[in-house]
C-alpha positions in Angstrom: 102.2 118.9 49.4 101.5 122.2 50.9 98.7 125.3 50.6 100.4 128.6 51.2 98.3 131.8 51.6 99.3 135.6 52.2 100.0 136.2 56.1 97.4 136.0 58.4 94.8 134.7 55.4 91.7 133.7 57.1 88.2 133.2 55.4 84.9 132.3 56.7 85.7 128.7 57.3 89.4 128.2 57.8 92.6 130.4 59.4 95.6 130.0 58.6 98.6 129.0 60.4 102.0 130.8 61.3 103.2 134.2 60.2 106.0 136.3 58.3 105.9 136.2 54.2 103.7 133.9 54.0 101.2 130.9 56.3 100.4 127.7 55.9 96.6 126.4 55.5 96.1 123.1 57.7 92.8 122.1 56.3 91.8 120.3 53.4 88.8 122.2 52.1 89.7 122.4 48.3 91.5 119.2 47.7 89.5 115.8 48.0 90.8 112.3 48.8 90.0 111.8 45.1 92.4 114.3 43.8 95.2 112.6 46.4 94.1 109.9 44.6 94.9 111.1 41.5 98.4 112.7 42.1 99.6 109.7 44.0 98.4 106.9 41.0 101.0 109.3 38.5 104.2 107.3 38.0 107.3 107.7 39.6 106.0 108.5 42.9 106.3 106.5 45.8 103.3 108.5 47.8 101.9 111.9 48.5 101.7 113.4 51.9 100.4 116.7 52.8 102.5 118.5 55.2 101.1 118.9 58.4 101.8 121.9 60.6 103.6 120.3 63.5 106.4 119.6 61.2 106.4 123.9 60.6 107.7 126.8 62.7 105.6 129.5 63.6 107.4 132.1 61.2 107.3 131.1 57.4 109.4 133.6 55.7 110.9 131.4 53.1 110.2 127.9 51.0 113.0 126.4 53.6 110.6 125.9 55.9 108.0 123.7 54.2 111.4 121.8 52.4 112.6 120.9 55.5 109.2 119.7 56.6 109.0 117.7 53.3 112.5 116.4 54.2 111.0 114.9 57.8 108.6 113.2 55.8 111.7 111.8 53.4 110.3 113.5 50.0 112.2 114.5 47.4 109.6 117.0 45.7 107.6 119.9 47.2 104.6 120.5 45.6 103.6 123.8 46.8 99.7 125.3 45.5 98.0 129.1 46.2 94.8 130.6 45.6 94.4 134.0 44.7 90.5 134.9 44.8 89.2 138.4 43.9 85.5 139.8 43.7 84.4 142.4 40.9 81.4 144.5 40.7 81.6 146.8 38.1 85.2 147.8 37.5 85.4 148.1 41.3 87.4 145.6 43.3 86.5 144.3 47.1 88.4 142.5 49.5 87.1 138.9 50.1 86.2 139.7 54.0 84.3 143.5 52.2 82.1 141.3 50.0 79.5 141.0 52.5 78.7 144.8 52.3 77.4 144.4 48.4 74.2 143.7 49.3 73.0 147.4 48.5 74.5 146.6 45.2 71.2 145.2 43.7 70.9 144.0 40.5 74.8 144.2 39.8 76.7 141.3 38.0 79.3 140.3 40.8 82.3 138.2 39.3 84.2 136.2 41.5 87.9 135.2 39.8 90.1 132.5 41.8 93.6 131.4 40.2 95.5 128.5 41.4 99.5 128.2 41.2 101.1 125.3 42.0 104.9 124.9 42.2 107.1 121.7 42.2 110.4 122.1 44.4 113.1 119.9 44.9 113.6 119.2 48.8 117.3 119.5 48.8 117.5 122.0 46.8 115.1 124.4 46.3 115.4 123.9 42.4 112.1 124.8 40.7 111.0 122.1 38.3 107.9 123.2 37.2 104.9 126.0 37.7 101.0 125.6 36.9 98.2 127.9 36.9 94.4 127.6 36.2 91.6 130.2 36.7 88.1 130.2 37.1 85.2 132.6 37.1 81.8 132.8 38.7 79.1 135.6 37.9 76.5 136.4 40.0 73.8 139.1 40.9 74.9 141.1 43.9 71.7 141.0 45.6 72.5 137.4 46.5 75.4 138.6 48.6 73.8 139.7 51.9 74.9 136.5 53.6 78.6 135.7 54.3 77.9 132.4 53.8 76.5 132.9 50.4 79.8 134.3 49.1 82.1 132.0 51.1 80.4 129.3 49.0 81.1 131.0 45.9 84.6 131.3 47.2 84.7 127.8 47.2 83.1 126.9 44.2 85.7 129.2 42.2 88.5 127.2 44.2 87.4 123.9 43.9 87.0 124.4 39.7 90.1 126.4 39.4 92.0 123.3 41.2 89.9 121.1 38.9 91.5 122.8 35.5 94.7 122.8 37.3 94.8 118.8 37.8 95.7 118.5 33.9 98.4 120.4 33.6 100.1 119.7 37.5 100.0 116.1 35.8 101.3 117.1 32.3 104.4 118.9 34.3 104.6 115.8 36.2 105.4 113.4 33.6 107.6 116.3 32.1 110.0 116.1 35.5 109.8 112.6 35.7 111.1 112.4 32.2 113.7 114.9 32.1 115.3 113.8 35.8 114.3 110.7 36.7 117.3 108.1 36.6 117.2 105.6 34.4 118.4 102.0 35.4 121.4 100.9 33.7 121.1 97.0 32.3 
């Protein structure tokens, strides 16, 4: 299991690591123990195991790189996951390290929209076996955005409920692969 982001992401509370198409995000700040949990009690897994980034190089330019990671850590699927966060005021659009400046917006309804994709890769392969996607939004005034802080922490929040919606279906795709490819013992 890995968290990919645009190169050199970075937000108030986490960088990223490596560089080229895409990097790799080391920390855990969305995902909780309970949603490893979760994903490791569906059937036909063995375990889950986040990639770590000692088993990455430095330049991340294709899904090779995490598959061979996965490979070290003798998996068979990759689950791969994103977040793509975006802040609205109006019909205008900021970057998520601009949002900070919109506290001379006063009174404006600020939206904040995450989506989360997830991915399922074979290690060997590269075969895709299945995509999800869940999004969330957050309205707000913009006079509550003077603080970095205050709109990191609506960054989160957007996150962690977009990954929450996406727990369904990453399980419903789940029992879908295991179904269709799993092998089936012969008595």
């Amino acid at each position: 299991m890995a968290r990919i982001q645009s190169s050199g992401y970075r937000s108030r509370s986490q960088a990223s690591y490596g560089y080229g198409r895409y990097s790799f995000i080391p920390t855990r700040e969305i995902i909780q123990e309970a949603d490893f949990t979760r994903l490791a009690s569906l059937g036909g897994l063995a375990g889950i195991a986040p990639i770590n980034q000692f088993f990455l190089p430095e330049k991340l330019n294709s899904i090779k790189s995490l598959r061979i990671a996965a490979a070290r850590l003798k998996a068979d699927i990759l689950l791969v996951y994103t977040f793509q966060t975006s802040f609205q005021v109006g019909k205008q659009q900021f970057a998520p390290l601009n949002v900070i400046s919109l506290g001379f917006l006063n009174n404006k309804k600020v939206s904040v929209t995450t989506t989360v994709t997830s991915a399922f890769f074979d290690v060997r392969t590269e075969y895709l076996y299945g995509v999800t996607e869940a999004t969330h939004t957050e309205i707000s005034h913009a006079s509550v955005w003077n603080d970095d802080k205050v709109v990191d922490a609506l960054r989160l929040k957007t996150e962690k409920k977009s990954f929450a919606k996406l727990m369904p279906s990453m399980e419903k795709t789940w029992q879908g692969i295991v179904s269709e490819y799993q092998v089936k013992k012969v008595e």
